[in-house]
C-alpha positions as a LaTeX table, in Angstrom:
\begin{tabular}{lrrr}
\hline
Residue & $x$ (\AA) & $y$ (\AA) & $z$ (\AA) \\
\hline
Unk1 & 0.00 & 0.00 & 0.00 \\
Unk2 & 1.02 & 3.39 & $-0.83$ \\
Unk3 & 0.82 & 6.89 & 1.33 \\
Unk4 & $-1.60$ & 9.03 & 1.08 \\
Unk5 & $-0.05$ & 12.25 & $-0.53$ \\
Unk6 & $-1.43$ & 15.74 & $-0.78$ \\
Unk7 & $-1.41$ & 17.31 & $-4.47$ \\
Unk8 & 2.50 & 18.15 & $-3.96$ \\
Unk9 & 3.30 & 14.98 & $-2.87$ \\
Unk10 & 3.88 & 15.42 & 0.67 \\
Unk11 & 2.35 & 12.81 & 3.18 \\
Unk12 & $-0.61$ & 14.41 & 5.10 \\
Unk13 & $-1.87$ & 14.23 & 8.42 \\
Unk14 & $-4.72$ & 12.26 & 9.96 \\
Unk15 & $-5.44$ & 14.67 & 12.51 \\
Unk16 & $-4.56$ & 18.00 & 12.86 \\
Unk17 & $-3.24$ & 19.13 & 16.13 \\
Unk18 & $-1.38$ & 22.02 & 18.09 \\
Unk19 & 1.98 & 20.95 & 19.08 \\
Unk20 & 2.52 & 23.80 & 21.51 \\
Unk21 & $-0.90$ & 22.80 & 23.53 \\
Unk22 & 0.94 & 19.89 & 25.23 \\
Unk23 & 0.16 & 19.95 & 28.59 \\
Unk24 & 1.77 & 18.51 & 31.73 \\
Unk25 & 1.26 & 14.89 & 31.41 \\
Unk26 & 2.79 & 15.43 & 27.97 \\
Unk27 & $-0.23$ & 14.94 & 26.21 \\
Unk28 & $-1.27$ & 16.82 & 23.21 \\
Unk29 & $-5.64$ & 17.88 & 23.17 \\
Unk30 & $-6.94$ & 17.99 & 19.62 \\
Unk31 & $-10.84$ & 17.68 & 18.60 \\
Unk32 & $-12.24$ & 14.63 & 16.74 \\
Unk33 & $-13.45$ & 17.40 & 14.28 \\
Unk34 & $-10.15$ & 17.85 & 13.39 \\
Unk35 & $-9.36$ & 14.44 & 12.23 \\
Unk36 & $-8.73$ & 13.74 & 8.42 \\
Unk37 & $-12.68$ & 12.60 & 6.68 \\
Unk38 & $-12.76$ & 8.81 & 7.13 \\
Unk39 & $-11.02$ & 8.17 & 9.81 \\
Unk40 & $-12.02$ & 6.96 & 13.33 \\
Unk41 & $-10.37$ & 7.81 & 16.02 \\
Unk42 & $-9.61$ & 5.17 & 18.88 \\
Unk43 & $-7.44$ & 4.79 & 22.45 \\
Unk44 & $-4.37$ & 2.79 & 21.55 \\
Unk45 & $-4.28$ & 3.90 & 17.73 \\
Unk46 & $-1.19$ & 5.62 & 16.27 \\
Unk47 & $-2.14$ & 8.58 & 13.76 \\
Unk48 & 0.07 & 11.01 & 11.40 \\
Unk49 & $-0.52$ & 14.43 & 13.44 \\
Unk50 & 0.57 & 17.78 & 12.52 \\
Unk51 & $-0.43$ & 21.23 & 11.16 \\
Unk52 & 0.15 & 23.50 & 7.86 \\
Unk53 & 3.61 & 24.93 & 10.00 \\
Unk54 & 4.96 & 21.76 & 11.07 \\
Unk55 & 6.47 & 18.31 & 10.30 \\
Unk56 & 4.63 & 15.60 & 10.85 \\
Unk57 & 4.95 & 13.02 & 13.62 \\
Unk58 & 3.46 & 9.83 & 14.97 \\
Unk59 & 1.48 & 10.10 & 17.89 \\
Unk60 & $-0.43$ & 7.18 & 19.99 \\
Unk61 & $-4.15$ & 8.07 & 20.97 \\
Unk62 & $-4.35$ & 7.94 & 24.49 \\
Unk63 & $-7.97$ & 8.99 & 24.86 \\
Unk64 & $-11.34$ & 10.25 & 23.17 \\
Unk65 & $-13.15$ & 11.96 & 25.24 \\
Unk66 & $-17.61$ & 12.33 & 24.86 \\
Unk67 & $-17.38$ & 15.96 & 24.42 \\
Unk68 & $-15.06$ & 15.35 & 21.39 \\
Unk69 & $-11.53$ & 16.00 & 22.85 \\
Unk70 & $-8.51$ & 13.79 & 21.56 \\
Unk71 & $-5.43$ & 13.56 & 24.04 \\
Unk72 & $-2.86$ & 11.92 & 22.34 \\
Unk73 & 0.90 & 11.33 & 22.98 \\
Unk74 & 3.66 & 12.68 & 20.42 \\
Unk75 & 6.21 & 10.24 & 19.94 \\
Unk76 & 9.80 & 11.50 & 19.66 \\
Unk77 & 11.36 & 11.67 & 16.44 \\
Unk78 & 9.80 & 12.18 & 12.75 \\
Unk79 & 6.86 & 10.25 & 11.43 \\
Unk80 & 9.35 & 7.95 & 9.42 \\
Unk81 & 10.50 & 6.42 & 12.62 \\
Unk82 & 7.57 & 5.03 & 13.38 \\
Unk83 & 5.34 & 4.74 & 10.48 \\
Unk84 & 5.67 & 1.23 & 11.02 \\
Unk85 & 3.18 & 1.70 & 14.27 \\
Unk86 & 0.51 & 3.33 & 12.17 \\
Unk87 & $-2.48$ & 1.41 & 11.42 \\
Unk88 & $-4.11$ & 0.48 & 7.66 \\
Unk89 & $-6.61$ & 3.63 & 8.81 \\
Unk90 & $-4.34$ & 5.63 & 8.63 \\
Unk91 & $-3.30$ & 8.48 & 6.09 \\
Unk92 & 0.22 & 7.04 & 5.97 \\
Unk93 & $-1.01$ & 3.54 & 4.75 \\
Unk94 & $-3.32$ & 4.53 & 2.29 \\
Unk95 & $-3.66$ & 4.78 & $-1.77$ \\
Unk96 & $-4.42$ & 8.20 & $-2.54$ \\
\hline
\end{tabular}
């Protein structure tokens, strides 16, 4: 299977998030409406994350909360470290 690749040909993120909102725990918050059309979000996943002024990295779901906060946990490193932990769902593992 092939990556999913915006129209430049860069890989593209399955959810969108704000790496400087990290809080204490060292968890990132997003919101399930800012995950990439298609996907589902679930505890234990790993998911591309990043924003139109950053790299991409990997980042395990940690939660998903009922009011439709995402706490996830940015691993260390770029996304090609550990592409190999994101699931078929994910933009990275898709034909686009």
């Amino acid at each position: 299977m092939g990556a999913m690749k915006a129209e430049d040909g860069t890989l593209t993120w399955d959810l969108w998030i704000d790496f400087q909102a990290e809080n204490a725990d060292g968890l990132t918050p997003a919101l399930v409406e800012h995950a990439r059309p298609g996907i589902t979000l679930e505890a234990g996943m790993h998911v591309l994350v990043g924003s139109d002024d950053s790299e991409l990295a990997v980042a395990r779901v940690v939660s998903v909360e009922s009011d439709g906060v995402v706490y996830t946990r940015v691993l260390p490193g770029s996304a090609s470290e550990h592409l190999h932990l994101v699931g078929a769902s994910s933009a990275a593992m898709l034909t686009g």
